[in-house]
Structures are given as structure tokens and as C-alpha cells.
GUFI-209364 format. One record per residue: residue number from 0; residue in three letters; x, y, z of N, C-alpha, C in turn. Coordinates in steps of 0.001 Angstrom, whole numbers, always signed. Each point is the difference from the previous one (the first is absolute). Layout:
<vovexs>
- NUM  ALA  X  Y  Z  X  Y  Z  X  Y  Z;
...
</vovexs>
This chain:
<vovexs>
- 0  UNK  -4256  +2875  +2695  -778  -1125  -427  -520  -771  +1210;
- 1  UNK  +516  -29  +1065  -32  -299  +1518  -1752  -20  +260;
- 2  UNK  -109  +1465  -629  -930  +567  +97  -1534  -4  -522;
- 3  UNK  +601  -894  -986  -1015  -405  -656  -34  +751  -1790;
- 4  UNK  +932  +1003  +232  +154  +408  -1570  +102  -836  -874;
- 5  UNK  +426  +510  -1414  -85  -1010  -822  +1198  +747  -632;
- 6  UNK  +585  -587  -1446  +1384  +733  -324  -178  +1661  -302;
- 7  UNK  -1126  -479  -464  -698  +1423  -1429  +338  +1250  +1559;
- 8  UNK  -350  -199  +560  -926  +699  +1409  +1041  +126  +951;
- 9  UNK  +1214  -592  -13  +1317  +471  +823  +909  +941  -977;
- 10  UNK  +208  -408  -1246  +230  +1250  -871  -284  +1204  +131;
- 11  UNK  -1553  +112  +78  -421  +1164  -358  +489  +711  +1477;
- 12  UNK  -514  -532  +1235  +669  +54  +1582  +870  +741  -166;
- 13  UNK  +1738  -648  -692  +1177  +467  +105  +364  +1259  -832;
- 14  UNK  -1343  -275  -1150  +194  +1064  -1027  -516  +1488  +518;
- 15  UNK  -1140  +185  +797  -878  +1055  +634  +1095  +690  +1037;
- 16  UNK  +968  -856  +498  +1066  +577  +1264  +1155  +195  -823;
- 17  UNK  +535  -271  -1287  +1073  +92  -491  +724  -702  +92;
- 18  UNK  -236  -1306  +662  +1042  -946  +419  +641  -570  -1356;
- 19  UNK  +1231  +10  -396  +279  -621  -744  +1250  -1138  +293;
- 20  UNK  +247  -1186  -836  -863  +18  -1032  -1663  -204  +51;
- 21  UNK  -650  -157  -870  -1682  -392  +71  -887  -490  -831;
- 22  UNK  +705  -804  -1025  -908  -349  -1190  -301  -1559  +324;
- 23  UNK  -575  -275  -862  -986  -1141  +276  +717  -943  -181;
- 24  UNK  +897  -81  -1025  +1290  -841  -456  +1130  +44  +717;
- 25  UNK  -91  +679  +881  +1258  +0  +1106  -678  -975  +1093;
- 26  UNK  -1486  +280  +647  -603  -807  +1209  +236  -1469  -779;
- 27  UNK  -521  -225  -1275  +382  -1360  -203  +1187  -946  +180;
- 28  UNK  +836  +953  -684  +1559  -400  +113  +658  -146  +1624;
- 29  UNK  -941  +722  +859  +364  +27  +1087  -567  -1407  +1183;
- 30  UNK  -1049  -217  -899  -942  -1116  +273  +887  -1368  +59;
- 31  UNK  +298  +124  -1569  +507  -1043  -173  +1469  -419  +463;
- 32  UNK  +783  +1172  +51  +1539  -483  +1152  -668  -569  +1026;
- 33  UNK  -1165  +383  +1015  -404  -462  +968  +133  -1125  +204;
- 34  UNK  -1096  -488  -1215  -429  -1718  -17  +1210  -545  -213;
- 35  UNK  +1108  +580  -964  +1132  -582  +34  +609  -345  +743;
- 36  UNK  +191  +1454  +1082  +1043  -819  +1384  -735  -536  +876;
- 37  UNK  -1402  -265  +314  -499  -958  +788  -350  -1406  -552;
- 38  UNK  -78  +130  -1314  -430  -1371  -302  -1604  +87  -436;
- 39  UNK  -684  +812  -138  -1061  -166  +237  -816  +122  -1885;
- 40  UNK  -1001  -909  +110  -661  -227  -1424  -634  +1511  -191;
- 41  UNK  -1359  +586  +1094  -446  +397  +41  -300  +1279  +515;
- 42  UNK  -629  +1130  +121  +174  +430  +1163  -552  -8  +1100;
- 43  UNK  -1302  -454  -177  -65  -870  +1562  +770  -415  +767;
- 44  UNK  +539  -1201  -1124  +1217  -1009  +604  +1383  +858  +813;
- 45  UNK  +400  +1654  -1217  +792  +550  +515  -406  +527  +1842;
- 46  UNK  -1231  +575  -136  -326  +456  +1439  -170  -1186  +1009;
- 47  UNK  -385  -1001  -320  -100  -1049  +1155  +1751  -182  +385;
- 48  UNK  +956  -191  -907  +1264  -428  +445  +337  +1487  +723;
- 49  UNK  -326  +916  -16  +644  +1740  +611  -1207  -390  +1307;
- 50  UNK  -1029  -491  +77  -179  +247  +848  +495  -1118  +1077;
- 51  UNK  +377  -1325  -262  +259  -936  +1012  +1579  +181  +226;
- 52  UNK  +482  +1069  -899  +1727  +128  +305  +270  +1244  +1032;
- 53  UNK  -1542  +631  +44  +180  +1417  +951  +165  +693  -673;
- 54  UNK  -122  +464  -1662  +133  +1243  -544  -748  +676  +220;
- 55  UNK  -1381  -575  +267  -1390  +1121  -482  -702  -589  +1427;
- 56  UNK  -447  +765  +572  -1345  -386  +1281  -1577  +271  -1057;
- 57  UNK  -734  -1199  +1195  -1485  +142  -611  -649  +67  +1054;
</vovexs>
């Protein structure tokens, strides 16, 4: 998503390599622990806090 994907479009990503798991309802669920353990409303909001904590470079 870093990347600019979108959920639909990292699915299909993980799905084309076999990565599992890979459904669309898993990236969400995965979304949302995120926002959970950072705090974050949004996901913007999630990437701005990953990026000023050093998770993610831009």
C-alpha cells in the first residue's frame, strides 16, 4: 500500500505469488489491528504516525 496500491490490488499481488493468507478480508482485518495499536483514526493518520516513529521511510 506504501506503494500506492489499494486493498483490492494487494490481494490480488499476494494472490498471483501464492502468498497466503490473501483475501481482502484478511488486508482489512489487518488494517485495522494496525490503527489499533497505533492509535490511528485513519489510514493516513496510520502512515503519518509509522512514518514519524521510523516504521516506514518516504
Amino acid at each position: 500500500m506504501a506503494d500506492g496500491y489499494n486493498q483490492q490490488e494487494v490481494s490480488n499481488y499476494l494472490k498471483k505469488r501464492e502468498i497466503k493468507p490473501n483475501s481482502l478480508s484478511t488486508i482489512e482485518k489487518e488494517l485495522k489491528k494496525l490503527k489499533k495499536r497505533f492509535g490511528a483514526h485513519t489510514i493516513i493518520h496510520l502512515f503519518m504516525i509509522l512514518v514519524k516513529e521510523g516504521h516506514l521511510k518516504v
